[in-house]
TITI-560276 format. One record per residue (C-alpha): residue number from 1; residue in three letters; x, y, z. Coordinates in steps of 0.02 Angstrom, whole numbers, padded with zeros to 5 digits. Each point is the difference from the previous one (the first is absolute). Example, Ala and Ser with C-alpha at 12.3 -4.5 7.8 and 13.67 -1.06 7.14 Angstrom:
PT  seq  type  xx  yy  zz
PT  1  ALA  00615  -00225  00390
PT  2  SER  00069  00172  -00033
END
This chain:
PT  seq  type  xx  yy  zz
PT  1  UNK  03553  05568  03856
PT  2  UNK  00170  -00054  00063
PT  3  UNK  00167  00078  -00066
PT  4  UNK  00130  -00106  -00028
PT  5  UNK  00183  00039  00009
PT  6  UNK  00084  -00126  -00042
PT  7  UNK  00022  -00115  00143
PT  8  UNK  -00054  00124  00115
PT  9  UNK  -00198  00024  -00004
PT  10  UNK  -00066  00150  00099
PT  11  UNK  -00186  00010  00052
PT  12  UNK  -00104  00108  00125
PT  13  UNK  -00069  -00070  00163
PT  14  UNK  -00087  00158  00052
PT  15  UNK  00028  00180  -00011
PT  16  UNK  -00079  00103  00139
PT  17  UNK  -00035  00184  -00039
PT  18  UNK  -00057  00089  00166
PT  19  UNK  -00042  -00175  00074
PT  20  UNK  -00107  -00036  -00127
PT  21  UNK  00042  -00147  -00106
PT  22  UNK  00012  -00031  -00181
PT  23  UNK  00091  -00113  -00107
PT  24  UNK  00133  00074  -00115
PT  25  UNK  00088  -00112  -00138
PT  26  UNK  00176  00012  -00023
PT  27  UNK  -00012  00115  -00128
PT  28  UNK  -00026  00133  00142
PT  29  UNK  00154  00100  -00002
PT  30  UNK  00060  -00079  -00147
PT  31  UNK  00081  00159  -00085
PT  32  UNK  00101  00023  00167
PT  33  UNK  00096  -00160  00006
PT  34  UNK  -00013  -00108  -00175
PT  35  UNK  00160  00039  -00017
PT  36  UNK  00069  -00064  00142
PT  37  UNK  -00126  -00168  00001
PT  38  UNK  00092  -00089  -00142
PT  39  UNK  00018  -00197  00072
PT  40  UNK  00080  -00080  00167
PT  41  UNK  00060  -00179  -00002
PT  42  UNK  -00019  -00051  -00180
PT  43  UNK  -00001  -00198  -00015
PT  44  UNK  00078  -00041  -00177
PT  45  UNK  -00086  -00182  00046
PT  46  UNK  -00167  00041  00004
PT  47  UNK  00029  00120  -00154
PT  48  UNK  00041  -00123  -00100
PT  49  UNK  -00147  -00098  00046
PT  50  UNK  -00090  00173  -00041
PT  51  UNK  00075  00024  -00172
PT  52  UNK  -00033  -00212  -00044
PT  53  UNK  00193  -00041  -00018
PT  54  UNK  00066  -00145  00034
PT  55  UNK  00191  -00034  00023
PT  56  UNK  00098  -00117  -00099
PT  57  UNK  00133  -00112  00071
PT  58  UNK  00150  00102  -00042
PT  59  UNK  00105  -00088  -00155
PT  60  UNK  00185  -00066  00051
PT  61  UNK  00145  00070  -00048
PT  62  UNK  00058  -00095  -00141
PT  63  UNK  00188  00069  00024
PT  64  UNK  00124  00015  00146
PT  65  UNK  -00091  00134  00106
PT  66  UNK  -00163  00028  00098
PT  67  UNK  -00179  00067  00019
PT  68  UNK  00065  00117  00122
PT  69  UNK  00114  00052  00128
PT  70  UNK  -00034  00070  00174
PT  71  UNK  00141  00084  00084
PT  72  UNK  -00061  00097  00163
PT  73  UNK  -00173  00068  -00018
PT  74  UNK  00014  00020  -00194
PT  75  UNK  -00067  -00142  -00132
PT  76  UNK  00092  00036  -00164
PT  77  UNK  -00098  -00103  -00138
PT  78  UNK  00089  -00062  -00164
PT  79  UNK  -00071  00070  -00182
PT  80  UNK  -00158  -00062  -00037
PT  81  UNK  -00109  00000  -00186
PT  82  UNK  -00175  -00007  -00027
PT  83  UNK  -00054  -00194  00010
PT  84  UNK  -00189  -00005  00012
PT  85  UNK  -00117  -00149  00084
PT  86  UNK  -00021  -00101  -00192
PT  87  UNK  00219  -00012  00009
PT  88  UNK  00014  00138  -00169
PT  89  UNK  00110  00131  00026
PT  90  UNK  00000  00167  -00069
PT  91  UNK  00138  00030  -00146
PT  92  UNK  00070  00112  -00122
PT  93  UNK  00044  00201  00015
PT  94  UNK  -00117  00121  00060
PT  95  UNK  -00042  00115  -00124
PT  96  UNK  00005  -00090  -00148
PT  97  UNK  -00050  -00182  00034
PT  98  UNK  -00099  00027  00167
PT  99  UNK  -00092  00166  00048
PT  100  UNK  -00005  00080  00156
PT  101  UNK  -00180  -00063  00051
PT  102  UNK  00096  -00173  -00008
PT  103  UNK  00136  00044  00087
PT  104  UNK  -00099  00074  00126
PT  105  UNK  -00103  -00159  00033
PT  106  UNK  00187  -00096  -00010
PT  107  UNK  00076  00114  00155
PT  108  UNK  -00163  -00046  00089
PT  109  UNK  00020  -00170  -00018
PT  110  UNK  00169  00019  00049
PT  111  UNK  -00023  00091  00172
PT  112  UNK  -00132  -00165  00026
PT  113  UNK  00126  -00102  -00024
PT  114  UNK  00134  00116  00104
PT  115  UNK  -00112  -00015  00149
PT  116  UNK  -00011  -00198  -00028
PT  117  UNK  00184  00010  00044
PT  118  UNK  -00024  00111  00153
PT  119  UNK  -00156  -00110  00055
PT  120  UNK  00121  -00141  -00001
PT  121  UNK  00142  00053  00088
PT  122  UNK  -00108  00092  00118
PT  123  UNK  -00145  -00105  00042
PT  124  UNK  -00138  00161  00003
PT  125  UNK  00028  00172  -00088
PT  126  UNK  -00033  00054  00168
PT  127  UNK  00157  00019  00021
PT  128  UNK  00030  00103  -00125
PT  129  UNK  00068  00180  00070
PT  130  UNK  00033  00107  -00151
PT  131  UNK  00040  -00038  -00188
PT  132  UNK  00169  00105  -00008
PT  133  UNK  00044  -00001  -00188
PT  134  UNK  -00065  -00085  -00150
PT  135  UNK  00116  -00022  -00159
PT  136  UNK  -00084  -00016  -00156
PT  137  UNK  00082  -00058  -00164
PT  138  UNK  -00106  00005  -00160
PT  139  UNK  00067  -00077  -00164
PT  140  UNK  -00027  00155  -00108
PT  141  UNK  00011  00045  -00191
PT  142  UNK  00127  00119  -00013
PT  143  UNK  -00123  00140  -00043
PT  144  UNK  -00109  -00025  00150
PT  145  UNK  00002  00097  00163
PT  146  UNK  -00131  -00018  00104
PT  147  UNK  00047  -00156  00109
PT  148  UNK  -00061  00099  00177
PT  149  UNK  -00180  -00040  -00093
PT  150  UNK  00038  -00160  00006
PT  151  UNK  00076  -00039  00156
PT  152  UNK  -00130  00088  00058
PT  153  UNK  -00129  -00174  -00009
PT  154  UNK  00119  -00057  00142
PT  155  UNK  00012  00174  00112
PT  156  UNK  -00201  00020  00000
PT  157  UNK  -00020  -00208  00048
PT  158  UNK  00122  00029  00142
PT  159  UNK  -00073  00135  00074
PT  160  UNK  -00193  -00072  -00028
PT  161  UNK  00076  -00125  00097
PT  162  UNK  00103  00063  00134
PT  163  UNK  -00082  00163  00016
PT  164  UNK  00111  00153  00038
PT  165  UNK  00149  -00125  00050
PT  166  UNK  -00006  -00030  -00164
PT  167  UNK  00075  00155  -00072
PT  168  UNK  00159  -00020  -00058
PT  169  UNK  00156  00081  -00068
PT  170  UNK  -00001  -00075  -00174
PT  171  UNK  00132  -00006  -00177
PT  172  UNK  -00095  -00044  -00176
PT  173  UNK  00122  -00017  -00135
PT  174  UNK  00025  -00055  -00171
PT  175  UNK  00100  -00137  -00036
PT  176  UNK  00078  -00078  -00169
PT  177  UNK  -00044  -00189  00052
PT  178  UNK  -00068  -00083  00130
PT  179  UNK  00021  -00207  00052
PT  180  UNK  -00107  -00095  -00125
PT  181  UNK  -00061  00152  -00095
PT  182  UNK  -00086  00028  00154
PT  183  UNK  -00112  00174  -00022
PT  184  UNK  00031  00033  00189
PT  185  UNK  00100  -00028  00153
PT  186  UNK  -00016  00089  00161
PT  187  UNK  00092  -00043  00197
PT  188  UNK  -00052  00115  00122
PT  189  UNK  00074  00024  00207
PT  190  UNK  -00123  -00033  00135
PT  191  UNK  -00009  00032  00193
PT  192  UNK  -00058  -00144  00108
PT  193  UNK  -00050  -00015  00205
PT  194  UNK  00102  -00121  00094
PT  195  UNK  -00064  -00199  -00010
PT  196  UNK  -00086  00042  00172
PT  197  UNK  -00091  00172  -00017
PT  198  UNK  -00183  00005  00024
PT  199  UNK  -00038  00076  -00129
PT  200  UNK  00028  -00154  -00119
PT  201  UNK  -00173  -00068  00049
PT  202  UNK  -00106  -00006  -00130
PT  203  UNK  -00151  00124  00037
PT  204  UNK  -00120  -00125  -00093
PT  205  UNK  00029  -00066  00200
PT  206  UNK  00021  00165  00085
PT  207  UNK  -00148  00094  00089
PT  208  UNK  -00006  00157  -00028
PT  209  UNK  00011  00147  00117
PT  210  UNK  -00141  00124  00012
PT  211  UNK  00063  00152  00071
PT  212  UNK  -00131  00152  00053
PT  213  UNK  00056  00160  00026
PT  214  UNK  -00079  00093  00147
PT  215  UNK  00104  00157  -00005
PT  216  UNK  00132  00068  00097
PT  217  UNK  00109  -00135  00049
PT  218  UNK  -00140  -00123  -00006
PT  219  UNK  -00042  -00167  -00087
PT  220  UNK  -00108  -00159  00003
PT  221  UNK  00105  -00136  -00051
PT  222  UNK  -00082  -00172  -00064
PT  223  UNK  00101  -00156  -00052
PT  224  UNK  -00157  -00108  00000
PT  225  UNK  00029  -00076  00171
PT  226  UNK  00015  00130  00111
PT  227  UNK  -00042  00205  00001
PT  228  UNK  00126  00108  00072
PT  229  UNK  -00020  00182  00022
PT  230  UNK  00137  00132  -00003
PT  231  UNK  -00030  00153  00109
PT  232  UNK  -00188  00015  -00043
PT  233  UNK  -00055  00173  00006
PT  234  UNK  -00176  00028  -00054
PT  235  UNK  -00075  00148  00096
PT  236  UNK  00112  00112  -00106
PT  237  UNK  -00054  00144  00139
PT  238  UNK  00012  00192  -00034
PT  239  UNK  00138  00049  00108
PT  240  UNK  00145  00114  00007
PT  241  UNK  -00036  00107  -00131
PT  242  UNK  00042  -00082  -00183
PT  243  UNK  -00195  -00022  -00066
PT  244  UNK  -00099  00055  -00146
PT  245  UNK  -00109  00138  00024
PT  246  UNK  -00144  -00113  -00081
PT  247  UNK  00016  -00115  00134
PT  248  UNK  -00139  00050  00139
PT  249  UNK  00061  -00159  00113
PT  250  UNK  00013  00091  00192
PT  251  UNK  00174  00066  00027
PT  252  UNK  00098  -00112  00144
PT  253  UNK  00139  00078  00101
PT  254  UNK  00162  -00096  00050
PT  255  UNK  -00057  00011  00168
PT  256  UNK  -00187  -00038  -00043
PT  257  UNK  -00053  -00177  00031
PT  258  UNK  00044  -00140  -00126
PT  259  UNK  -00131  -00083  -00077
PT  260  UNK  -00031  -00130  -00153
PT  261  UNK  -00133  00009  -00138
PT  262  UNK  -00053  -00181  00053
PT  263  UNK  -00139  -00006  -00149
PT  264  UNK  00125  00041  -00151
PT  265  UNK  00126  -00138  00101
PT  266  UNK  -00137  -00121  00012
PT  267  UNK  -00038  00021  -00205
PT  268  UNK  00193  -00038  -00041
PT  269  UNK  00076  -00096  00144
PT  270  UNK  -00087  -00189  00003
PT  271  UNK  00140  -00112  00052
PT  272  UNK  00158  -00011  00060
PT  273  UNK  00090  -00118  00072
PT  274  UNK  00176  00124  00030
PT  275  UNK  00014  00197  00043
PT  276  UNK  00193  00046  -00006
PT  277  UNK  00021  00181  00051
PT  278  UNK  00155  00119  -00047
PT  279  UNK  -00005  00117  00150
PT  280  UNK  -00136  00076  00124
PT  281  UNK  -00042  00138  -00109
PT  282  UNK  -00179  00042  -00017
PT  283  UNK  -00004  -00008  -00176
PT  284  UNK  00083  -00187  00010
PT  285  UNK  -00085  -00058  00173
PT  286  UNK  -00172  00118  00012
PT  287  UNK  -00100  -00121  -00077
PT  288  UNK  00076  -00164  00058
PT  289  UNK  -00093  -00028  00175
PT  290  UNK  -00170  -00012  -00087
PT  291  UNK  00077  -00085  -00128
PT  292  UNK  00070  -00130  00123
PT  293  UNK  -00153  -00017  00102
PT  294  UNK  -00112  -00045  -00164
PT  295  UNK  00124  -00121  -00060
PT  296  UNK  00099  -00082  00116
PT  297  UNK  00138  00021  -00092
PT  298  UNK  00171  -00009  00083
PT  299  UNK  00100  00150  00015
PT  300  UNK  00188  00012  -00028
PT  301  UNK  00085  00178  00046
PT  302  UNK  00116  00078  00135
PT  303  UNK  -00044  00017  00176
PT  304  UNK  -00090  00168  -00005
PT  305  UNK  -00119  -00066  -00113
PT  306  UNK  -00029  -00135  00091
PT  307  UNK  -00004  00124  00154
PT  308  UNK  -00143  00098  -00109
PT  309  UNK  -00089  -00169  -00062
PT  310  UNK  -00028  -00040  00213
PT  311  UNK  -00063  00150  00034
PT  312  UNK  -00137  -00036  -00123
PT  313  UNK  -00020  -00181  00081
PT  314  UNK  00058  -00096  -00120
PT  315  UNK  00035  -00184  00035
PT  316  UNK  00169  -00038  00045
PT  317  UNK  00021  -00163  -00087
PT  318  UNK  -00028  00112  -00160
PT  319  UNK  00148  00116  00026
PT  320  UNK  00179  -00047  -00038
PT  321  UNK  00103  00157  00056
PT  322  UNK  00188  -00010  -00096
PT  323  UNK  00134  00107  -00027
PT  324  UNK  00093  -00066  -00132
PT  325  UNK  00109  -00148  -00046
PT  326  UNK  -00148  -00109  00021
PT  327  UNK  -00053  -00130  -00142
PT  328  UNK  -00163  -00094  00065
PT  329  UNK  -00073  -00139  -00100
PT  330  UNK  -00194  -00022  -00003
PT  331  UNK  -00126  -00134  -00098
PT  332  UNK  00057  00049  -00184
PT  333  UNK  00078  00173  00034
PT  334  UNK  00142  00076  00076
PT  335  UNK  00064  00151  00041
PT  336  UNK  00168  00081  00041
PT  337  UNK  -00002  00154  00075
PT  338  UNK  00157  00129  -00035
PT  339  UNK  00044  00146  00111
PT  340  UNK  -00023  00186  -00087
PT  341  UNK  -00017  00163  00009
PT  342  UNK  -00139  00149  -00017
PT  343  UNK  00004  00100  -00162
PT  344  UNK  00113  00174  00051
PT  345  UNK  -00131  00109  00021
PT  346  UNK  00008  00176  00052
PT  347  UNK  00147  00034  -00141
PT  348  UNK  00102  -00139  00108
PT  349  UNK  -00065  00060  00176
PT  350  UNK  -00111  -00128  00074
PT  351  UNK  00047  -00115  00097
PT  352  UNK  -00107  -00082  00137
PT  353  UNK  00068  -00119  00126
PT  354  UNK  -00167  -00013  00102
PT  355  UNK  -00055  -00178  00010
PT  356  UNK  -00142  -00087  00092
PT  357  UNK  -00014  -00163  00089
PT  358  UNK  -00109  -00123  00129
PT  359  UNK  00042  00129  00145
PT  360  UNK  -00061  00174  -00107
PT  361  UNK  -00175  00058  00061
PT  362  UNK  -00094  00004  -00152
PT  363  UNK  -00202  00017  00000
PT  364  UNK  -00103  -00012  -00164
PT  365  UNK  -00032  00085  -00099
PT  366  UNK  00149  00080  -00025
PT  367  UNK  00052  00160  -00078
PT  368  UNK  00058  00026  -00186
PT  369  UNK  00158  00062  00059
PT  370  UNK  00030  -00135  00148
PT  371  UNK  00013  -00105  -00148
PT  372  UNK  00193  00011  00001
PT  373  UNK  00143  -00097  -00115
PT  374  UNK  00062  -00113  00133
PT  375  UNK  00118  -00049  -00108
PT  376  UNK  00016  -00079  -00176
PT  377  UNK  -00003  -00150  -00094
PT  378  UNK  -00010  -00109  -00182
PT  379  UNK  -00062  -00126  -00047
PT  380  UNK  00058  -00154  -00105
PT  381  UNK  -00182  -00097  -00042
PT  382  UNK  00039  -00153  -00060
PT  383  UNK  -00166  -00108  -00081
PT  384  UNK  -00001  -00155  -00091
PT  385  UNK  00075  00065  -00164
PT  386  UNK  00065  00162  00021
PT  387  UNK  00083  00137  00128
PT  388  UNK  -00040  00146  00025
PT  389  UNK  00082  00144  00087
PT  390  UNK  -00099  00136  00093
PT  391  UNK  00049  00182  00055
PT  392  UNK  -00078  00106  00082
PT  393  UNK  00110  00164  -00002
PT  394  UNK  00125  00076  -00119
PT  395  UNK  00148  -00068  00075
PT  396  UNK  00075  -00160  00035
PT  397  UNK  00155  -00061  00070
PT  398  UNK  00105  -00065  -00123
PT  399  UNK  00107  -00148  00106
PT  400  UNK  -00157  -00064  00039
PT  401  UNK  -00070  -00036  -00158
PT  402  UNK  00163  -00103  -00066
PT  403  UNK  -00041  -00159  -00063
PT  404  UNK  -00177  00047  -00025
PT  405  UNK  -00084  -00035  -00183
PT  406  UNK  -00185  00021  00010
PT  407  UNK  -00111  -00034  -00193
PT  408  UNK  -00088  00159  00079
PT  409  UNK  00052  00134  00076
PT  410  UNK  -00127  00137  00084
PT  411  UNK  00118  00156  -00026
PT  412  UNK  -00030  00156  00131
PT  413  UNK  00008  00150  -00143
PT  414  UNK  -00063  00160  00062
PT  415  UNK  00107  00173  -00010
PT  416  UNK  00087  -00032  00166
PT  417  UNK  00101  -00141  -00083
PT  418  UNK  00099  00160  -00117
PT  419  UNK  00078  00045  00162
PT  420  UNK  00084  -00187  00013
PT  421  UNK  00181  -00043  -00096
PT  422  UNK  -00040  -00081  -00153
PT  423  UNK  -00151  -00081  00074
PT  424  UNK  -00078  -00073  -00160
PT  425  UNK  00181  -00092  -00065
PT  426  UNK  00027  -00063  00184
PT  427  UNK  -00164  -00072  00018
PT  428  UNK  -00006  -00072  -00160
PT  429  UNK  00160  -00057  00028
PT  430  UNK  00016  -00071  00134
PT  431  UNK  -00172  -00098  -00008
PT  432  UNK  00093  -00089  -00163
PT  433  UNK  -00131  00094  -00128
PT  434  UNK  -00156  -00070  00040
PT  435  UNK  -00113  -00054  -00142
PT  436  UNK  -00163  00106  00037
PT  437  UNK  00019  00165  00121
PT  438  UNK  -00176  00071  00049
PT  439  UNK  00035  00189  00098
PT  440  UNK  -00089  -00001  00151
PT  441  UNK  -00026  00143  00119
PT  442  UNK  00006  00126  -00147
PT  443  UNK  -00182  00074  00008
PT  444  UNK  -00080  00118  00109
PT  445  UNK  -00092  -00099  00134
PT  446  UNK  -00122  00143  00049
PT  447  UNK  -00094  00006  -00145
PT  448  UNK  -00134  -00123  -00009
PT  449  UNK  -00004  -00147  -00143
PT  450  UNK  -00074  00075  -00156
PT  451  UNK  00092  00163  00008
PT  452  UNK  00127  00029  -00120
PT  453  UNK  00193  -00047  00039
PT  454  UNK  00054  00078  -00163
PT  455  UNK  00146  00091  00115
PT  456  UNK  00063  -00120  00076
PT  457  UNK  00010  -00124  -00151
PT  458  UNK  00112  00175  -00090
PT  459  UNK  00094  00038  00157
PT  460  UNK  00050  -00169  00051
PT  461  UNK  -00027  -00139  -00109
PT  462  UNK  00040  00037  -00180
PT  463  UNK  00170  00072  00064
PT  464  UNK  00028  -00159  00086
PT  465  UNK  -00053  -00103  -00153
PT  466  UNK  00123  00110  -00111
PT  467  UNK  00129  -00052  00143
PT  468  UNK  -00036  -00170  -00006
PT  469  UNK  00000  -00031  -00179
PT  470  UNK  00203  00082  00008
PT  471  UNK  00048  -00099  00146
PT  472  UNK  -00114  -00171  -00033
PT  473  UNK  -00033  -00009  -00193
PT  474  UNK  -00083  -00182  00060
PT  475  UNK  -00127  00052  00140
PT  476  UNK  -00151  00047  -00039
PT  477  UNK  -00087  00130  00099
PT  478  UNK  -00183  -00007  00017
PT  479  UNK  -00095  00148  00072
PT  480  UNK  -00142  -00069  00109
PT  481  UNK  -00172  00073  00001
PT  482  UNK  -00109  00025  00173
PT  483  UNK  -00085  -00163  00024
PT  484  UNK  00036  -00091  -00160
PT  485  UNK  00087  -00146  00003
PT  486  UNK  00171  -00057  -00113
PT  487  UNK  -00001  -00164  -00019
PT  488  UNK  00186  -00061  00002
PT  489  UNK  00020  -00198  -00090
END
């Protein structure tokens, strides 16, 4: 049984307790995060395909003015009445010669033939960025005061339609007369993309983007044509203290040999054609050399990981060592990669300035802790239909990100982030208010899949939603789910 959110569709792959698999529907942790699942990208085309309307021309003007008016990024429609498909209209005063259950079914027709206007002067409701204010005017008896009821058959088509961009600020009055003995008239204020944004594409021709969560910073990305994996970590070892006490996996030191649980990797990792790694971590990188070697995947990170990757013997013509600045084109993907910085760990103390390269005498395998930062980057992804922007800390550096709009954005959240100025507004900011925000890095990577992340969801990822919703009332924030996969149209 799939569960549907909208236009966002989450469903298990897999869910390993202990190793041992078993598939969990996406009702699994359900009570933890239906609040925060509510819909993505909401297509208002395919909706109305959905809910079996079709859209009428829209009627000229039959005086000296227009349909609408765009000045800037705003659509200002004139008044429209309720004109159904058969050319009646609806007439007389609400509350004495037409009930509200009428009027209702008049203010839907209306906002039908509202978004024939928009349709037309914007070519897809696509396009569409937020429905700002609706004005409704309802051609009332005098003794009758409950036009918001009727209005409302226009608010609830909207949003059915547009989803939560739909919601609008919104008048209902009463008014002595209206053109014609019209029963209704309502305009309303809109917010439209530019002619050239992406997002205009009908999804009807979109594929969609299946996004896995593998915990920590790590994701398996799918557009359809190619896989791309974001630091894959796996193993999900026992180390430096942090566990459950019901977890009887062997205890590894920092300075105990590294090693990968290659049987739980081999029942989750099957392709990929990409690997694009943060930083040298262990908890970003530990995993990546088997990973690598099974796939043939190329690898895109800084020169210590590509320092680490050697010593493991893999190819060269799979590594692409970068530092930043770089924007590489491949067959239907690219990638540009933006310098960072490591979350301030250490209330602000670390700081590590040890890096690797081709000369550094490195033997596999290593040890946990000679898997060091080496530095840090980001990621802009950028598939056939939609971008998405990867972290893998809880910190960024905010000149570099100017300019940068990603549909997605993979948003570092854990605790260290509170030690940051006004981390949530910047990033928000500054990455122009993405559509969709997924936190990333926000669990605790010891514990194996299966064990409960209750804590981490309380500590660090209802805050940030509450944050969110203040800074961003338009992005949605989804809270991803080990191994299940959000499905992004």
């Amino acid at each position: 049984m799939f569960r549907q959110l909208k236009s966002v569709f989450l469903f298990a792959t897999g869910l390993f307790l202990l190793g041992a698999p078993s598939t969990v529907f996406a009702q699994n942790g359900a009570a933890q995060h239906e609040a925060a699942q509510n819909e993505a990208i909401f297509d208002p085309e395919a909706r109305l395909v959905e809910l079996g309307i079709t859209l009428p021309n829209p009627q000229s003007p039959v005086a000296n003015y227009v349909n609408g008016v765009r000045t800037g990024n705003l659509i200002f429609t004139a008044g429209k009445g309720a004109k159904f498909a058969d050319g009646s209209e609806l007439h007389g005063k609400v509350g004495a010669d037409v009930t509200i259950e009428e009027g209702y079914k008049g203010a839907r027709q209306t906002a039908i033939n509202q978004l024939a206007v928009l349709k037309n002067m914007l070519g897809n409701l696509n396009r569409v960025v937020r429905v700002v204010k609706v004005l409704g005017m309802v051609n009332s008896d005098p003794s009758f005061g409950d036009q918001p009821a009727v209005i409302n058959g226009f608010s609830d088509l909207i949003v059915e339609v547009f989803g939560e961009r739909g919601r609008h600020a919104r008048s209902a009055v009463g008014m002595a007369s209206l053109p014609r003995g019209q029963s209704i008239e309502i305009e309303m204020i809109v917010e439209v993309t530019d002619d050239s944004d992406a997002r205009a594409v009908s999804s009807e021709a979109r594929q969609p983007l299946l996004m896995k969560y593998l915990g920590t910073a790590g994701w398996e990305i799918n557009d359809g044509n190619v896989t791309v994996l974001i630091d894959p970590y796996i193993s999900r070892l026992k180390y430096g203290g942090g566990g459950d006490p019901e977890d009887h996996r062997p205890d590894y030191a920092r300075d105990a040999v590294a090693v990968s649980d290659t049987v739980l990797i081999d029942s989750i990792i099957k392709k990929a054609d990409f690997i694009l790694v943060h930083h040298g971590h262990f908890d970003h990188l530990g995993d990546v050399p088997y990973i690598a070697r099974k796939t043939g995947a190329k690898v895109i990170g800084t020169e210590t990981t590509m320092s680490i990757l050697r010593a493991y013997g893999i190819p060269e013509e799979q590594l692409y060592a970068v530092g930043g600045g770089e924007d590489y084109q491949f067959e239907g993907f690219s990638v540009r990669v933006v310098p960072s910085i490591h979350s301030a760990l250490e209330e602000k103390h670390y700081f590590d300035t040890r890096r690797f390269d081709e000369n550094t005498p490195l033997k596999a395998p290593l040890l946990i802790n000679q898997f060091i930062e080496g530095g840090s980057l980001m990621f802009l992804a950028r598939f056939e239909n939609h971008d998405v922007l990867t972290m893998g800390s809880m910190n960024f550096v905010e000149r570099e990100l100017e300019g940068i709009h990603p549909d997605v954005l993979l948003a570092g959240i854990n605790g260290s982030r509170l030690g940051l100025y006004k981390y949530d507004e910047r990033l928000l900011k500054v990455t122009g208010y993405p559509a969709v925000v997924i936190p990333s890095h926000w669990d605790n990577f010891r514990l194996p899949y299966g064990y409960s992340q209750q804590s981490g969801i309380d500590r660090n990822i209802k805050p940030f939603i509450e944050a969110a919703a203040a800074i961003s009332p338009q992005t949605q924030v989804i809270t991803p789910v080990h191994l299940e996969t959000i499905i992004v149209k």
